[in-house]
Backbone as CSV, one residue per row, in Angstrom:
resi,resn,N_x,N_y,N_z,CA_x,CA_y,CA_z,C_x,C_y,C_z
1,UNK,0.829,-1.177,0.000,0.000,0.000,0.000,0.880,1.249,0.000
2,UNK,0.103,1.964,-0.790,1.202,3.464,-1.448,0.301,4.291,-0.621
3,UNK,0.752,5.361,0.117,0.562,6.946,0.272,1.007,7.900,-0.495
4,UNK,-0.325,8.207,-1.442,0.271,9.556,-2.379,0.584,11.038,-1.012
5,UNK,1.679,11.451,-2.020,2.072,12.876,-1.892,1.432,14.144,-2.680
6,UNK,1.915,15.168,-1.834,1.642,16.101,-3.240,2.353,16.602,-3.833
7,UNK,3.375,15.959,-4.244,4.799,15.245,-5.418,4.109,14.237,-6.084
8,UNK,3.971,14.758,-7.337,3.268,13.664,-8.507,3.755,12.376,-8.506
9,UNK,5.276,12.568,-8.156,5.773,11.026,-8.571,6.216,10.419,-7.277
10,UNK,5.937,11.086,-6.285,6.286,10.279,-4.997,5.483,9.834,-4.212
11,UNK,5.591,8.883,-3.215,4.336,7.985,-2.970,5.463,7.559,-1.506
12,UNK,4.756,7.245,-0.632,5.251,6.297,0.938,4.820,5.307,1.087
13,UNK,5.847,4.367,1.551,5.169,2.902,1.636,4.940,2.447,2.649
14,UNK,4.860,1.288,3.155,3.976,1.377,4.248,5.071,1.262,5.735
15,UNK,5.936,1.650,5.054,7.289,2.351,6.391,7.282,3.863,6.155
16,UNK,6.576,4.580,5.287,6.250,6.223,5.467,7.582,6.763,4.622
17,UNK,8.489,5.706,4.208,9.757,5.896,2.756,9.150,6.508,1.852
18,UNK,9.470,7.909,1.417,9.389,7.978,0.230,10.243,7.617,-1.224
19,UNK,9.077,7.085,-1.866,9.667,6.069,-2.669,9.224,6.444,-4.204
20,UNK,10.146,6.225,-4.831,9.400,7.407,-6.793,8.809,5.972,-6.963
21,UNK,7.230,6.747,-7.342,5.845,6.175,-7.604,6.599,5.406,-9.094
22,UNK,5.935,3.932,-8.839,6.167,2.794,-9.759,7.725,2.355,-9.800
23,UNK,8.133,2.792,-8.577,9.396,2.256,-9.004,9.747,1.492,-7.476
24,UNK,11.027,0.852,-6.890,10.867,0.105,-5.664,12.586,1.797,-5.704
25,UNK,12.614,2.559,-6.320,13.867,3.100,-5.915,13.214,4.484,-4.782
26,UNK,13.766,4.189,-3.573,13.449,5.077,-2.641,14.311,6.770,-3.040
27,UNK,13.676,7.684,-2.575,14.188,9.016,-2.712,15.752,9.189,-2.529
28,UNK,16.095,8.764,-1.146,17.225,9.124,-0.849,18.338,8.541,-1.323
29,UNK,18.256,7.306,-2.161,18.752,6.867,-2.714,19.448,7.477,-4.072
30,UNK,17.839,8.217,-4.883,18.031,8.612,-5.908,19.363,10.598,-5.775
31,UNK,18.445,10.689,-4.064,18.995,12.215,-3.930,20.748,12.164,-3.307
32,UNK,21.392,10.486,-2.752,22.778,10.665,-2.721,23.188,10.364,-4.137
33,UNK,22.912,9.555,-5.152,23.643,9.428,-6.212,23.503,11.511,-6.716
34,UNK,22.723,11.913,-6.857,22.344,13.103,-7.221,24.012,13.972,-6.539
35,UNK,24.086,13.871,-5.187,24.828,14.341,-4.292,26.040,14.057,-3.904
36,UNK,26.171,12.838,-3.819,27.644,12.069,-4.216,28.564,12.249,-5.395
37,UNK,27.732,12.078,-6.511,28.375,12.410,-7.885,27.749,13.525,-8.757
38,UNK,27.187,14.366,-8.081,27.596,15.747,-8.603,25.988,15.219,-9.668
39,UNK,25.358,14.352,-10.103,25.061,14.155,-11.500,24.036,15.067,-11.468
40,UNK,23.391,15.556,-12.378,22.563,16.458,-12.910,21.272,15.970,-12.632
41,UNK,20.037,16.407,-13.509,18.876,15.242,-13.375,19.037,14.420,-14.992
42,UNK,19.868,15.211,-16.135,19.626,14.558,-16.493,20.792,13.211,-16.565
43,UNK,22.007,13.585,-16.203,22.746,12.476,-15.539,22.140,11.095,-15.205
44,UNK,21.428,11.821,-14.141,20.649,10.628,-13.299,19.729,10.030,-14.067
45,UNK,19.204,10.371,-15.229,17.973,9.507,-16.113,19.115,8.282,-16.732
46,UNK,20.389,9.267,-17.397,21.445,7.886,-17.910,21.930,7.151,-17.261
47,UNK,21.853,7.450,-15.589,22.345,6.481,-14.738,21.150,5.317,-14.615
48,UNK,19.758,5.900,-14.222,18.820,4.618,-13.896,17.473,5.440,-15.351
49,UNK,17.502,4.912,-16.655,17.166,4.843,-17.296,15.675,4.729,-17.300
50,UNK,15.139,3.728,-16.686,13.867,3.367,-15.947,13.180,4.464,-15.742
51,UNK,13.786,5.614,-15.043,13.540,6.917,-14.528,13.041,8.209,-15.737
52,UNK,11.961,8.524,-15.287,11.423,10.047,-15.982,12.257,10.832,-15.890
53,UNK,12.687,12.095,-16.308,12.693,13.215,-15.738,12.047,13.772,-14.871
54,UNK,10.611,13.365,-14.964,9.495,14.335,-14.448,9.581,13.546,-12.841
55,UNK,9.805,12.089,-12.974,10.168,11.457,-11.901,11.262,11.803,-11.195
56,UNK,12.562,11.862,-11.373,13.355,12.855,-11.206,13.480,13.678,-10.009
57,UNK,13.162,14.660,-11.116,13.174,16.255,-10.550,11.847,15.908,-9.554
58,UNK,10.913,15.399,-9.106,9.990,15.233,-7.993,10.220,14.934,-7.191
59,UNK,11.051,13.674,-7.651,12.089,13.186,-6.380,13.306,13.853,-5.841
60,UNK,14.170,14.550,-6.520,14.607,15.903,-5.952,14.057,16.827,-5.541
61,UNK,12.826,17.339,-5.477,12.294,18.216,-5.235,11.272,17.808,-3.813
62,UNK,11.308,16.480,-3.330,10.899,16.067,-2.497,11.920,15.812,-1.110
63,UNK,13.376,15.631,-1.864,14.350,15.738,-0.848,14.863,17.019,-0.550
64,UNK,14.733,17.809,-0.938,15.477,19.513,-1.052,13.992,19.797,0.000
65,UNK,12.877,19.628,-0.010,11.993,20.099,0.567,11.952,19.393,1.894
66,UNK,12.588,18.285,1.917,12.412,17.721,3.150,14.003,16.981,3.379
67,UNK,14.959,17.889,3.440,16.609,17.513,3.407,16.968,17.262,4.783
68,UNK,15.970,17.830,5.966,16.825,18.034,7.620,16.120,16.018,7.736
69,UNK,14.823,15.853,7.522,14.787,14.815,7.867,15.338,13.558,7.236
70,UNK,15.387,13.853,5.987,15.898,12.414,4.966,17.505,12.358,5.305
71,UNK,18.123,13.719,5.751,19.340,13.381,5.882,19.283,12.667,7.056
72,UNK,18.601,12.849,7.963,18.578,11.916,9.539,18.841,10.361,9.223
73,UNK,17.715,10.238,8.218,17.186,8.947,7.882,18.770,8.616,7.299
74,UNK,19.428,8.892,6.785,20.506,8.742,5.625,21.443,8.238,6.764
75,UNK,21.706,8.988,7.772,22.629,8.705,8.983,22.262,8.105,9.722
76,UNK,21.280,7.559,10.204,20.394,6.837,11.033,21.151,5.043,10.347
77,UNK,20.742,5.026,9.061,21.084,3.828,8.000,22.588,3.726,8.257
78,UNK,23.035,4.724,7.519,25.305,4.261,7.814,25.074,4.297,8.936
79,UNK,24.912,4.534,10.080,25.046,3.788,11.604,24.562,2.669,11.915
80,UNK,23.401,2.129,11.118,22.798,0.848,11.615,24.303,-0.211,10.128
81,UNK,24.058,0.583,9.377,25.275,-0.279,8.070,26.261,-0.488,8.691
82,UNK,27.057,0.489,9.623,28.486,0.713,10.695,28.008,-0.779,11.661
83,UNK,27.629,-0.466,12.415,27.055,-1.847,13.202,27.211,-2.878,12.571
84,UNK,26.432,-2.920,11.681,26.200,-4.769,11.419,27.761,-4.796,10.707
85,UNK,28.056,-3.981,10.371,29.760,-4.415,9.744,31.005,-4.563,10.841
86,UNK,30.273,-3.895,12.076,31.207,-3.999,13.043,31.414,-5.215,13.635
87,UNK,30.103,-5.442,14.099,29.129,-6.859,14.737,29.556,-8.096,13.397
88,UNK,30.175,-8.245,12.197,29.977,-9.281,11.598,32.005,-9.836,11.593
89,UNK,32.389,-8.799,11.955,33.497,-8.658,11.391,34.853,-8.880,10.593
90,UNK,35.263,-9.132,10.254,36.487,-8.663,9.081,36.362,-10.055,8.381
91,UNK,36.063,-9.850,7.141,35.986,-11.371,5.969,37.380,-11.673,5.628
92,UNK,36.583,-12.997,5.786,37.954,-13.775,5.680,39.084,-13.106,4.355
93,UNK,38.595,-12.883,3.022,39.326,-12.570,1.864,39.971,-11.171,2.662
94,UNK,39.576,-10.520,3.443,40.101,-8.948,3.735,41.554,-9.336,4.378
95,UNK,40.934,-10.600,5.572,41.969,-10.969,6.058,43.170,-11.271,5.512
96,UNK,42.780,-12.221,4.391,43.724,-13.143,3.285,44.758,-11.674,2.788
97,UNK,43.897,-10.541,2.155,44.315,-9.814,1.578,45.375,-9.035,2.535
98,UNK,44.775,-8.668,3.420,45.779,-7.965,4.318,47.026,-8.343,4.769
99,UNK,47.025,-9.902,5.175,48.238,-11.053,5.374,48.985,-11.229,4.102
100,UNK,48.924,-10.506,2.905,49.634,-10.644,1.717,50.222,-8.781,1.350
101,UNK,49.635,-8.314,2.775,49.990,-6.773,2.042,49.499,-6.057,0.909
102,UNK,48.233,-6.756,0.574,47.877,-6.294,-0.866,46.818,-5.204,-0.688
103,UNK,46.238,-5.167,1.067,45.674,-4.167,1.375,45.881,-3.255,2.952
């Protein structure tokens, strides 16, 4: 079950994520590639193709409008990601690799 917005192309699912309508790609997702690599919107259509423009720019325009909380959410995630990588720790190949100096 979707919760429309009043962002044409954005919709919440039933964790209150906003998520670009018809697609499973959540906002913040779309707004760090946006932010990480600089890409444009229309960048971002050649990156995930799938993607409107009009989808897009809604979905940017949904994170710029709501940036104090999605960034929470953004840091909230690399801390729970930090954890379970802490809690699982060091794979064996890292190990291998490291015992050869190769990292």
């Amino acid at each position: 079950m979707f919760i429309k917005t009043r962002y044409e192309h954005v919709v919440l699912d039933e964790t209150n994520t906003p998520v670009i309508a018809g697609t499973t790609m959540k906002v913040i997702e779309l707004a760090q590639a946006h932010i990480a690599y600089g890409w444009s919107p229309e960048e971002l259509q050649f990156q995930f193709p799938h993607l409107t423009l009009g989808r897009i720019h809604s979905a940017l325009a949904y994170y710029w409008d709501h940036r104090e909380e999605l960034d929470k959410d953004i840091e909230r995630r690399l801390q729970f990601a930090n954890k379970l990588r802490r809690s699982v720790g060091e794979s064996p190949l890292v190990a291998r690799l490291k015992s050869q100096g190769l990292i």
